[in-house]
C-alpha positions in Angstrom: 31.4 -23.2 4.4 29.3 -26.3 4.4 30.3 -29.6 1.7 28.3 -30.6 -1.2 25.5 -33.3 0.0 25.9 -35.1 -2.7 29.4 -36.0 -0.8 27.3 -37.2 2.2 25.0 -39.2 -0.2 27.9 -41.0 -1.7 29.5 -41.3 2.0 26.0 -42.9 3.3 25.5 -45.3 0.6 21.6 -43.4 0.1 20.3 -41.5 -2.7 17.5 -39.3 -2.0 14.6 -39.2 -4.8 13.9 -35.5 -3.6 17.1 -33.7 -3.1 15.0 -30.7 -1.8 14.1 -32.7 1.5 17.6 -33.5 2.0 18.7 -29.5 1.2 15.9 -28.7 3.8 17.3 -31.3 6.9 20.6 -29.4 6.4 19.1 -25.7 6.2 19.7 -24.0 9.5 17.1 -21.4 10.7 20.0 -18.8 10.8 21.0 -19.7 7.0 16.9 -19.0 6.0 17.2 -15.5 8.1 20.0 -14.1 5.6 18.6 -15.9 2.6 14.8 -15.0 2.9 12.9 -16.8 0.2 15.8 -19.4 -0.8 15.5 -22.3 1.3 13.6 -23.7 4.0 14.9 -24.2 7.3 14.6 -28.0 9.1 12.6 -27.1 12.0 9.8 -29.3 11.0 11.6 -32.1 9.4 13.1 -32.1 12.9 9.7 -32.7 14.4 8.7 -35.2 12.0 11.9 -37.2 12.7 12.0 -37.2 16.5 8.7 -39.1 15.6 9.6 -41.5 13.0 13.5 -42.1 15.4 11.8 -43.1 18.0 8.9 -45.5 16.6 12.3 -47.0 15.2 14.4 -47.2 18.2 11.0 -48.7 20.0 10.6 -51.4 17.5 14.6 -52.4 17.2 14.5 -52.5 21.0 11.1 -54.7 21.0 12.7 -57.0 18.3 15.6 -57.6 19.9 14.8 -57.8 23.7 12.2 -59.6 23.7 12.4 -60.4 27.5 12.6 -57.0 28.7 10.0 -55.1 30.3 7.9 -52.3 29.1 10.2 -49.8 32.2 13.2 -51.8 31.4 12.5 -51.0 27.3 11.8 -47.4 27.8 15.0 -45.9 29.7 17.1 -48.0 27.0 15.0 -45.7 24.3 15.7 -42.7 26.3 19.6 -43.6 26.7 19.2 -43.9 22.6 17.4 -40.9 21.6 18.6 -38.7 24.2 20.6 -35.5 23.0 23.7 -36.6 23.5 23.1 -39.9 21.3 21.9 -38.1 18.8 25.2 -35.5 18.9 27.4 -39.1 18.8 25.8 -40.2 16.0 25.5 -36.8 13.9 29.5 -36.2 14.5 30.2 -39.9 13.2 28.7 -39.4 10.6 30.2 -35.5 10.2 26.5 -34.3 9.6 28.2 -30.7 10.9 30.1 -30.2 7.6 27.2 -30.3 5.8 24.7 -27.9 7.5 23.6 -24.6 5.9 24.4 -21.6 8.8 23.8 -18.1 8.8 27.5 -16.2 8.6 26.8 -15.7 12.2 26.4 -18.9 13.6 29.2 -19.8 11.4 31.2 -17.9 13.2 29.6 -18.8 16.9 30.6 -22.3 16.3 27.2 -23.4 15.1 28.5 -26.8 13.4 29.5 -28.3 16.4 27.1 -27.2 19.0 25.1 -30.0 20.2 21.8 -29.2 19.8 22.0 -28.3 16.9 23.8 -31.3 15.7 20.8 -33.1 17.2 18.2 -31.2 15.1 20.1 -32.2 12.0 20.4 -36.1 12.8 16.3 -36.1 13.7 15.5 -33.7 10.5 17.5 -36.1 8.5 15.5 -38.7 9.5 12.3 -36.9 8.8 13.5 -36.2 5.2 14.4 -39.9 4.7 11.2 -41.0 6.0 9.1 -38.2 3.6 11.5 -39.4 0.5 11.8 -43.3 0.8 9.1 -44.2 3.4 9.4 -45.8 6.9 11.1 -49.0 5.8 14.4 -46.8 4.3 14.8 -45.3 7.7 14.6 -49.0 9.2 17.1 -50.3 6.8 19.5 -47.4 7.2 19.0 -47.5 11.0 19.9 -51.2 10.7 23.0 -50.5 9.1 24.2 -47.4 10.0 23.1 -46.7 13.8 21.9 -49.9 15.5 25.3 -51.5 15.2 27.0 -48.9 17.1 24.7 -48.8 20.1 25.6 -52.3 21.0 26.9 -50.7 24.2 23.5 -49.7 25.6 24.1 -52.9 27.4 26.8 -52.2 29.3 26.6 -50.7 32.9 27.2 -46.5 31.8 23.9 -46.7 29.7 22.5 -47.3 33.2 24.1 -44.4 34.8 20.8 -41.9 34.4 22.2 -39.7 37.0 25.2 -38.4 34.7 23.0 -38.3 31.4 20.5 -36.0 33.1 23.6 -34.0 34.8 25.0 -34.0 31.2 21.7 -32.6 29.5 21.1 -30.0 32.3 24.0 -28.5 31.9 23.7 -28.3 28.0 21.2 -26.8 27.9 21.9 -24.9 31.6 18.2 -25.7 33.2 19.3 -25.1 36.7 20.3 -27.0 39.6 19.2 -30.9 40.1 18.5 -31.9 44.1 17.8 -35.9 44.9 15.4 -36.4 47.7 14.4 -39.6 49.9 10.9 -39.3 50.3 10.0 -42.8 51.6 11.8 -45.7 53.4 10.3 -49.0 53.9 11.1 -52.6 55.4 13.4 -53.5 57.9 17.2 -52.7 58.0 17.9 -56.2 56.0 15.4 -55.6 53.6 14.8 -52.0 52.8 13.5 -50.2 50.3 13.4 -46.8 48.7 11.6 -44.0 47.2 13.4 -40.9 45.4 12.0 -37.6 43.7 14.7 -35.6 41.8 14.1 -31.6 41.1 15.1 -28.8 38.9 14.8 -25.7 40.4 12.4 -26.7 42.6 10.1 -28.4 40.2 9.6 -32.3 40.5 10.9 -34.2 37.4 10.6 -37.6 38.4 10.2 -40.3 40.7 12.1 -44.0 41.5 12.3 -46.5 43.4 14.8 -49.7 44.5 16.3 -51.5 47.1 19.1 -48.9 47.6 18.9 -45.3 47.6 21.6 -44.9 45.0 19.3 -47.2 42.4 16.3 -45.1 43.4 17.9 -42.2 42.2 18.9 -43.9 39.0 15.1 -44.7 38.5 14.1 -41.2 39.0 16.7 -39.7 37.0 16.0 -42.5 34.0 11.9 -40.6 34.3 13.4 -36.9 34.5 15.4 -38.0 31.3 12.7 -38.8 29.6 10.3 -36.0 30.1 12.7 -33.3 29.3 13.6 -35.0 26.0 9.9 -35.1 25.4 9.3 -31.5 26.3 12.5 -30.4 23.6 
């Protein structure tokens, strides 16, 4: 049985203007199935706030590095709004308690499976954005989220190679395979092109002066488009 949102509300320090939009980020497709013509389901507040996230997450990032470059900038937004992020954030703030489920995925395990932890944070965020505008969600980003992602600096944001492994196998794609595809310089000064697959299919492509970082780069790309292809 999900909480009263009017808990989370007091628990976020936010009031919502339209409690219907907030209802709807926490409505579960499987709740709207067994209550047909009661509720809405967050699918497309979900699309709405992968949007609004990451224009946020791109702007904080601009602000505050200014001396980073435009590659550099975009795999720290991927390591931000990646899925498992998103679940981090959703279960600090115990966002599973509140979500409407169908009595089925109730009793599946529903609130704590990531993805669909995920969905909630980014419908969330669309609802915020639709009831108080783009500034709210900066402001609450400010003091809710972007403190707790100090550690994007630190070397394991950088590990792209275990976040793609870790996303893989969430959401089982298939098998990942790393392949050297060009090797230049001499023996003091090389340098190295990777291509990393999925089933066969080519998901991205890096580059470095060791094979290990090349991987890294090409995993950083995969990252990226799977998040963007859902």
């Amino acid at each position: 049985m999900h909480r009263d949102l009017r808990e989370l509300e007091q628990k976020l320090d936010i009031r919502f203007k339209d409690r219907r939009l907030l209802i709807q980020a926490f409505t579960h497709s499987s709740y709207v199935n067994e209550n047909r013509g009661k509720a809405m389901h967050n699918e497309r507040l979900e699309f709405l706030g992968d949007a609004v996230l990451e224009l946020c997450v791109s702007d904080y990032l601009y602000q505050r590095y200014p001396k980073r470059s435009e590659g550099e900038l975009t795999k720290l937004r991927a390591s931000i709004v990646c899925e498992p992020s998103l679940v981090e954030f959703a279960n600090s703030l115990e966002f599973g308690l509140y979500v409407r489920l169908g009595k089925g995925e109730e009793i599946t395990g529903g609130r704590s499976r990531p993805a669909l932890l995920a969905d909630v944070f980014e419908a969330f965020i669309g609802a915020l954005y639709l009831d108080q505008g783009i500034a709210a969600v900066k402001a609450w980003l400010d003091r809710v989220v972007f403190p707790n992602i100090a550690h994007i600096e630190q070397p394991q944001f950088s590990d792209y190679k275990t976040r793609l492994q870790e996303y893989v196998q969430q959401h089982t794609l298939g098998e990942l395979e790393y392949r050297i595809v060009d090797e230049q310089g001499p023996a003091h000064d090389k340098f190295f092109v990777s291509e990393v697959y999925m089933n066969g299919l080519n998901l991205g492509r890096g580059s470095g002066r060791t094979k290990k970082e090349a991987e890294q780069q090409a995993a950083a790309e995969a990252l990226t488009v799977l998040m963007h292809k859902g």
